[in-house]
C-alpha positions, 0 to 999 in steps of 0.5 A: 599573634600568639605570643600578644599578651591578650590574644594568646590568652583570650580566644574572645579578644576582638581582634581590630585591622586598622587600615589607612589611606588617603582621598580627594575630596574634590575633582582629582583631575584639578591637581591643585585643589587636589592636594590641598583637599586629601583627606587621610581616612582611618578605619577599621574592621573586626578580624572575629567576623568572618572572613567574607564580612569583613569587605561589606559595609556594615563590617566597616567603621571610620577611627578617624578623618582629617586632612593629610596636611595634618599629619603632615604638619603634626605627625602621626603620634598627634594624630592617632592620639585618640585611637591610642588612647581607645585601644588602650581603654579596649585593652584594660578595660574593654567594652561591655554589651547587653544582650538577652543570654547576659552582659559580656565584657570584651577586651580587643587590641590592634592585630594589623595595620593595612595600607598601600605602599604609599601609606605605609611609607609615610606610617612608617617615617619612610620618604614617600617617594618611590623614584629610588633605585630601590624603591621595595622595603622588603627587598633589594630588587631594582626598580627597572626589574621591580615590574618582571620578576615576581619572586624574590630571591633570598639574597634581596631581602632586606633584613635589620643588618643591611637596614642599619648599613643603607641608614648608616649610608644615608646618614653621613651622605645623604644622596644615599636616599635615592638608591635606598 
């Protein structure tokens, strides 16, 4: 955060959370039509309000909605277009408010994306499955201990050495996917 070219020079810059998930539209007990009606929902809040605010409807702003299938079908860089295109506007340009003391111009830029496990799998191209014997992207812990073990031990942790080798894995065997 402080090293980001806008918010370590500009304590003013709005600072935007980003958060995703899917719903149904429709009876989620009806498994077909279930599916085929998600909807992907991206909103966001300030991270300038305070804290308590944030959760309160009036702090909350839809970004976008579309049906999952979309994303599935286009990816995601086609659908964040839009969003990507506005936050780089809010990056350069900014957006100007009128108020009695003045007009003042704010800049703001994305500071954290937040999702569940199952969203975040599928931001990040990861399989959304989480049938894996390791199923963390964090850590190694095995999903038969995932539910009794509550902290990790340091050798677990996943890190960009052992993430090259389980790709490296899967690549040239690709039953590799179900263990990583």
């Amino acid at each position: 955060y402080m090293q980001h070219p806008l918010f370590a020079t500009d304590e003013h810059a709005l600072q935007l959370f980003l958060y995703y998930d899917d719903f149904c539209a429709v009876n989620p007990l009806r498994t077909g039509t279930a599916k085929k009606y998600k909807i992907a929902a991206l909103y966001f809040t300030l991270g300038n309000i305070q804290q308590q605010n944030r959760s309160r409807l009036y702090g909350i702003y839809v970004a976008a909605l579309c049906f999952s299938s979309a994303i599935r079908k286009c990816g995601f860089d086609e659908v964040l277009k839009p969003i990507m295109y506005d936050l780089t506007v809010l990056g350069t340009e900014g957006v100007t408010v009128n108020r009695r003391d003045g007009m003042f111009t704010f800049k703001g830029a994305l500071s954290v994306v937040v999702a569940d496990n199952l969203a975040a799998h599928a931001i990040g191209g990861f399989v959304e499955s989480f049938t894996a014997i390791h199923p963390c992207r964090f850590c190694l812990i095995s999903r038969q201990n995932i539910g009794c073990e509550f902290v990790s031990d340091v050798d677990k942790l996943r890190t960009p050495e052992t993430l090259k080798r389980q790709v490296s894995l899967v690549e040239r065997d690709f039953s590799f996917q179900s263990i990583y």
